[in-house]
N, C-alpha and C positions, 0 to 999 in steps of 0.2 A: 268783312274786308276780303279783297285776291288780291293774290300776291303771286309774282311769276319773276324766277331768278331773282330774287329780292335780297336774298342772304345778307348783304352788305349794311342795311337798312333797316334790317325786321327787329334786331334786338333793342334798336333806340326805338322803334314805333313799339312796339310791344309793352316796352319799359314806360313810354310816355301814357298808354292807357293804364293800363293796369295798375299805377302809381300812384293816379288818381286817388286822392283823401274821400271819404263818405259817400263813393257813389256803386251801388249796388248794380252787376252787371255782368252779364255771357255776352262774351268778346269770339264773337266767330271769326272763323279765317279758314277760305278756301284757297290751298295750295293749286293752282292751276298750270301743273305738268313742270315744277319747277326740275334744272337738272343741277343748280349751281350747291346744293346742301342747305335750301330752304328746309327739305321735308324734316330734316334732322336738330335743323335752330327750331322748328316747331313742333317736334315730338319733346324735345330736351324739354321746352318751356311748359308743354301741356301739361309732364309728369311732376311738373313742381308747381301749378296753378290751376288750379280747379275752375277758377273761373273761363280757362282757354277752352274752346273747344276748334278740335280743325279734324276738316274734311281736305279730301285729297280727289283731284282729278288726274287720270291716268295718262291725258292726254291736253297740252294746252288751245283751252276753251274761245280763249279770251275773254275779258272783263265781262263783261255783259251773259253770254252764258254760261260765266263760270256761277257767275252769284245766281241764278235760279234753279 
């Protein structure tokens, strides 16, 4: 998943995967240039869920070449 200024949004989406009963899973998410306090609702979640992984782009990509 990218995510760009999402902050508002990320922790019910996050919550809604992850929350998932029985399903084994690396939940990626490319941060793409966010500036609203995305990078930090997704460092906070990383450090307490092993299954998050995120990458961060320094600059926004937009959707398309953020996910490759």
């Amino acid at each position: 998943m990218a995510v760009h200024n999402g902050v508002d949004q990320l922790a019910a989406t996050l919550e809604s995967v992850l929350t998932q009963a029985d399903v084994h899973l690396e939940f990626i998410v490319v941060d793409d240039g966010s500036t609203d306090g995305t990078a930090d609702e997704l460092a906070r979640w990383a450090s307490a869920e092993p299954r998050l992984r995120v990458f961060a782009n320094q600059a926004n990509l937009g959707l398309t070449r953020s996910l490759m």
